[in-house]
C-alpha positions as semicolon CSV with decimal commas, in nm:
position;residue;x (nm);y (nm);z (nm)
1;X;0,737;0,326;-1,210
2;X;0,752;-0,030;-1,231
3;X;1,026;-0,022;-0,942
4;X;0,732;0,021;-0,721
5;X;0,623;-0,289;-0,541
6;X;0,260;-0,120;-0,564
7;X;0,292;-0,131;-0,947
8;X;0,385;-0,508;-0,913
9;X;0,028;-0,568;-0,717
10;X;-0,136;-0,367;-0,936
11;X;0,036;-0,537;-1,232
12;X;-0,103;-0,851;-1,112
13;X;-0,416;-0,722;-1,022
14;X;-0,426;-0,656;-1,424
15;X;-0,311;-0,994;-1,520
16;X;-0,593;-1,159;-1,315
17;X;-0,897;-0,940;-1,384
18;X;-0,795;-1,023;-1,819
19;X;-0,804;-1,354;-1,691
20;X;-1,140;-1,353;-1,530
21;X;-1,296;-1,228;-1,889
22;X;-1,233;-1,552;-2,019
23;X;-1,370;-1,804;-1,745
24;X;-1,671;-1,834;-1,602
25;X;-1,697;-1,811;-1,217
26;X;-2,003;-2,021;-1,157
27;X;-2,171;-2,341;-1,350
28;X;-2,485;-2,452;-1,349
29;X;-2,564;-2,812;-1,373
30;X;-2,913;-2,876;-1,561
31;X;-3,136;-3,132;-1,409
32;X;-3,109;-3,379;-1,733
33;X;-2,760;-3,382;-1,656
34;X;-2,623;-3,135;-1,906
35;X;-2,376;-2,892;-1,767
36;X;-2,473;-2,499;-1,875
37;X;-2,141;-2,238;-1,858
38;X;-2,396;-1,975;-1,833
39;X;-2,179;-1,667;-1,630
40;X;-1,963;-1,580;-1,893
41;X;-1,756;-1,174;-1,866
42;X;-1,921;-1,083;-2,235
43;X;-2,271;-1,265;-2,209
44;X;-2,417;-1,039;-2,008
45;X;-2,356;-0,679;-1,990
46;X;-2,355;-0,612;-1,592
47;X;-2,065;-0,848;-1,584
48;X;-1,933;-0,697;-1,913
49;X;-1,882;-0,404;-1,745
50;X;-1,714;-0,513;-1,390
51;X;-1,487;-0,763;-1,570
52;X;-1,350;-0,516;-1,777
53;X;-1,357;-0,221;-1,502
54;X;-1,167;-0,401;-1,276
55;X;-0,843;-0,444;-1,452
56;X;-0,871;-0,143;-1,629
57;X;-0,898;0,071;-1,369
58;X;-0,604;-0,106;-1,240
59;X;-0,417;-0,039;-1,560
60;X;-0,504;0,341;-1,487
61;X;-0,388;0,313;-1,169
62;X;-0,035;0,220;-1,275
63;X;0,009;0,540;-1,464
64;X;-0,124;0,756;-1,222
65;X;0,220;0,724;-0,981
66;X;0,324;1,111;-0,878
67;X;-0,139;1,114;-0,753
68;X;-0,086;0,922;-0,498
69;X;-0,372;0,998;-0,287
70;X;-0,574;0,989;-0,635
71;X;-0,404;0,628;-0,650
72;X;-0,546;0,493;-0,299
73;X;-0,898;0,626;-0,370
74;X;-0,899;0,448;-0,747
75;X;-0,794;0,154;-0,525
76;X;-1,113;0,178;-0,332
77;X;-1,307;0,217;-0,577
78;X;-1,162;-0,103;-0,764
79;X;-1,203;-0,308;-0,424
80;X;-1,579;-0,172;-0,416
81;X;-1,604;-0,306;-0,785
82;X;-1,429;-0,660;-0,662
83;X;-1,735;-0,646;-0,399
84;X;-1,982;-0,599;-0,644
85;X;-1,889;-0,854;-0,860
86;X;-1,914;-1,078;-0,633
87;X;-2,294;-0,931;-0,606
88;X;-2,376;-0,947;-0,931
89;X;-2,278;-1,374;-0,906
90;X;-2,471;-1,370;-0,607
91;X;-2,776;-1,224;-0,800
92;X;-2,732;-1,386;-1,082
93;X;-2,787;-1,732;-0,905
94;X;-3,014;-1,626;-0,725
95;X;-3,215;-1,612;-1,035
96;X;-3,088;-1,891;-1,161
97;X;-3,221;-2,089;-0,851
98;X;-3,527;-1,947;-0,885
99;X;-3,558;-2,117;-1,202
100;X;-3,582;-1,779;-1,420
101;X;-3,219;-1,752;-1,633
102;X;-3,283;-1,373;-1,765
103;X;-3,117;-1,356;-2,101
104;X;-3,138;-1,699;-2,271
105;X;-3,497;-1,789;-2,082
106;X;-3,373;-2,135;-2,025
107;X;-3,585;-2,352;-1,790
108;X;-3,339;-2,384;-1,539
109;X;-3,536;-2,483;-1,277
110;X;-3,363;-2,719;-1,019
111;X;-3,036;-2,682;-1,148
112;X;-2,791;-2,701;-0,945
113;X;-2,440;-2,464;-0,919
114;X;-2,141;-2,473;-0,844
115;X;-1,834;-2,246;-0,814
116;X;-1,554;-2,259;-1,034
117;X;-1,154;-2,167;-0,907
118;X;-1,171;-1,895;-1,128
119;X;-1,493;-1,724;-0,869
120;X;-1,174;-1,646;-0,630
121;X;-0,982;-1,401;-0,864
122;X;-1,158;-1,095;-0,753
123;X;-1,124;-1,183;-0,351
124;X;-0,740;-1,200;-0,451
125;X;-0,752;-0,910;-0,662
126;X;-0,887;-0,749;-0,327
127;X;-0,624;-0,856;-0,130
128;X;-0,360;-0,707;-0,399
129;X;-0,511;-0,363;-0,400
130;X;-0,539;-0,344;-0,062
131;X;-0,152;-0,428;0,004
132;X;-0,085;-0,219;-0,301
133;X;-0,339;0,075;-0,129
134;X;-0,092;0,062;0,205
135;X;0,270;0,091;0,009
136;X;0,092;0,381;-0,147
137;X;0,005;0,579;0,138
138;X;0,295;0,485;0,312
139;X;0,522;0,643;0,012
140;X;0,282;0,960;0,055
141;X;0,358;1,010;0,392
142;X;0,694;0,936;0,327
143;X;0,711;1,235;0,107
144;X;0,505;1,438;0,332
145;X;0,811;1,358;0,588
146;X;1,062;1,463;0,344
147;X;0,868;1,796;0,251
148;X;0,886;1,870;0,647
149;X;1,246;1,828;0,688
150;X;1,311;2,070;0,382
């Protein structure tokens, strides 16, 4: 149903969660001097998994246009994901600051970070699931309307 303005948010909400496998939200800056792209979608798993469940379940989502009340719960779920993600970075530095990076065990110790333009990707893809979350329920209770005047 791409003649759905909700499919067009979700579309996008697609097009930017692919994106976000390929860059790296954060960098790290190693105290020599050497800049470390350590936050990569496939270097670790957790973020593996939340870069690729976000679009995805976007993707679903699409398909999934005569559920509409299935459609605005998959939406929360993807916005909790977003939120999560966003966790996960927030973790993940945290360790990094500590001076412990847990996969490669790279002394990172006193690095410093810093966050990339690609780091605001899921607070957009929030905002698009959330507009794409009201056209939705406002075309289910525009049905509902229709079903009482029948």
């Amino acid at each position: 149903m791409i003649q759905r303005i909700q499919t067009l948010y979700l579309l996008l909400v697609v097009v930017l969660g692919t994106l976000l496998c390929f860059f790296s939200p954060v960098q790290f800056l190693l105290p020599d001097g050497i800049e470390y792209v350590s936050l990569q979608a496939f270097d670790k798993w957790p973020f593996a998994v939340m870069t690729i469940a976000i679009p995805l379940l976007a993707m679903v989502n699409i398909f999934l246009f005569k559920r509409r009340l299935l459609q605005a719960r998959l939406n929360i779920m993807n916005v909790i994901f977003c939120i999560g993600y966003y966790a996960l970075v927030a973790l993940y530095v945290a360790f990094v600051v500590k001076g412990y990076e847990p996969i490669h065990d790279v002394k990172m110790a006193g690095a410093d970070w810093y966050v990339n333009v690609w780091a605001a990707i899921p607070a957009v893809n929030i905002v698009l699931t959330m507009m794409a979350t009201r056209r939705i329920l406002k075309d289910e209770a525009l049905v509902r309307a229709a079903d009482r005047l029948r």
